[in-house]
C-alpha positions, 0 to 999 in steps of 0.5 A: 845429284850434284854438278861433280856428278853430273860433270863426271856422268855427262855422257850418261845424262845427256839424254835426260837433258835432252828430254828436258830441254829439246832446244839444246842441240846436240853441238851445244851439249858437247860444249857444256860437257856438265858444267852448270854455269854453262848449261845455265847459259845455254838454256837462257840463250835457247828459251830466252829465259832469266838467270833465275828461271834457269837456276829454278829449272836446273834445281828442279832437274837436279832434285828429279836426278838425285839418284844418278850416280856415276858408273862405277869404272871397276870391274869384278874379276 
């Protein structure tokens, strides 16, 4: 998985972000929408962790989603 995907399927992923970190409150997610720099910021702001240990857990969440992929939006007719 890679942040464009995330940020296109963001719908789809939030509940597997929840499910990694329960502080993120559902008003939170909305405003991160998918963008890393500001899931980043939101995990630091919740768990009162470093930069670093946020980047560290969201490679780890990205490598355990590398399968997610978007929904494809056509239909077969």
């Amino acid at each position: 998985m890679n942040w464009d995907i995330a940020e296109g399927n963001w719908k789809q992923l939030v509940g597997k972000v929840e499910t990694e970190w329960g502080n993120l409150t559902d008003d939170k997610l909305r405003v991160i929408a998918g963008e890393r720099v500001e899931l980043a910021g939101r995990m630091q702001e919740s768990y009162g962790i470093s930069k670093d240990e946020a980047d560290q857990q969201l490679k780890a969440f990205r490598l355990l989603n590398k399968d997610c992929r978007p929904k494809s939006s056509s239909s077969s007719t």
